[in-house]
C-alpha positions as CSV (number, residue, x, y, z in Angstrom):
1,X,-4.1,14.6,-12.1
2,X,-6.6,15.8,-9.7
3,X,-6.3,16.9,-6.3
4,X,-8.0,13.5,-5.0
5,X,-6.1,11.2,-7.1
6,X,-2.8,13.1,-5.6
7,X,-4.3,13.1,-2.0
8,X,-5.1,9.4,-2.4
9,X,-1.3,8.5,-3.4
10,X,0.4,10.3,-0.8
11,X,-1.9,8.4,1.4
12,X,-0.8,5.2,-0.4
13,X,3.1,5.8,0.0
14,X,2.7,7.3,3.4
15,X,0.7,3.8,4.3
16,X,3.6,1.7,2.4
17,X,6.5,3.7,4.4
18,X,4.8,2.3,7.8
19,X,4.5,-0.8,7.0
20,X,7.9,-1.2,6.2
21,X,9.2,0.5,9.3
22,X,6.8,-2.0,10.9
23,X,8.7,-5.2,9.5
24,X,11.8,-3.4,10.3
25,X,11.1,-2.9,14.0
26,X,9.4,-6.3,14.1
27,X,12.6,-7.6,13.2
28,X,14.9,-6.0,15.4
29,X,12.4,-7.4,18.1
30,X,11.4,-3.7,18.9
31,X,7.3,-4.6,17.6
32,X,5.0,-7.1,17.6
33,X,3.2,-8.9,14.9
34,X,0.3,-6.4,15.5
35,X,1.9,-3.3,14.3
36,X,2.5,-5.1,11.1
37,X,-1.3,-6.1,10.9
38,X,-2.0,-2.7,11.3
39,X,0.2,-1.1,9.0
40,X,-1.0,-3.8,6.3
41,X,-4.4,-2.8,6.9
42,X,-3.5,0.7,6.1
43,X,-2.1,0.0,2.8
44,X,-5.1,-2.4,1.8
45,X,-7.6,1.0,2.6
46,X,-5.1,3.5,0.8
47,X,-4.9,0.7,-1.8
48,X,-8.7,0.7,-2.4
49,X,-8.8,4.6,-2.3
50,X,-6.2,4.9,-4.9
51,X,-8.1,2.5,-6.9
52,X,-11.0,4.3,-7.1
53,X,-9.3,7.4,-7.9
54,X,-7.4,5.9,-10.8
55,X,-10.7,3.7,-12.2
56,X,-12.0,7.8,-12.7
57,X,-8.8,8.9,-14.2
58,X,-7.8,7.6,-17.6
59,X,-5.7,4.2,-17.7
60,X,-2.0,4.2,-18.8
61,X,-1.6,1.9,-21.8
62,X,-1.0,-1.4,-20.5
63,X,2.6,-1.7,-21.2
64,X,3.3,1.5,-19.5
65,X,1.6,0.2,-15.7
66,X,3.4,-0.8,-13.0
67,X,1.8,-2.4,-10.2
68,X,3.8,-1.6,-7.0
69,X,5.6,-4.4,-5.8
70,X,5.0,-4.0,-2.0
71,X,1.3,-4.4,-3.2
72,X,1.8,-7.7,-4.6
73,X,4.3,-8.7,-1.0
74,X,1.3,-7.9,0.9
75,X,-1.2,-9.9,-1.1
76,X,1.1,-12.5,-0.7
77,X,1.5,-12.2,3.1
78,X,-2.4,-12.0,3.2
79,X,-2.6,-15.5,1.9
80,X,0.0,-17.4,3.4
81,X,-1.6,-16.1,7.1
């Protein structure tokens, strides 16, 4: 694994950990929908980074991937708003 692949899923995770503390505080009515806009952006652009780090790096054989499933959540949210 190199260095940028490694950099570029730390960023990934970090960007997932905000988001959820953004739906957390957003429903504990201590944020607004804004932060959660935000924080979606920032897994979208870590998403896209870590993409292009993997597309470099060999693929996993099919059965063995595992697309996150906060990815998928936040596709989903992208298209219902």
């Amino acid at each position: 694994m190199t260095p940028e692949l490694q950099r570029a899923m730390a960023q990934y995770e970090e960007a997932r950990i905000q988001y959820r503390k953004a739906v957390l505080a957003s429903l504990n009515g201590m944020s607004d929908g804004e932060a959660i806009r935000q924080a979606v952006r920032r897994v979208q652009a870590a998403s896209a980074w870590l993409k292009r780090y993997q597309a470099a790096s060999p693929a996993p054989p099919p059965a063995a991937r595992n697309e996150p499933a906060m990815l998928n959540f936040v596709v989903n949210l992208l298209k219902a708003g």
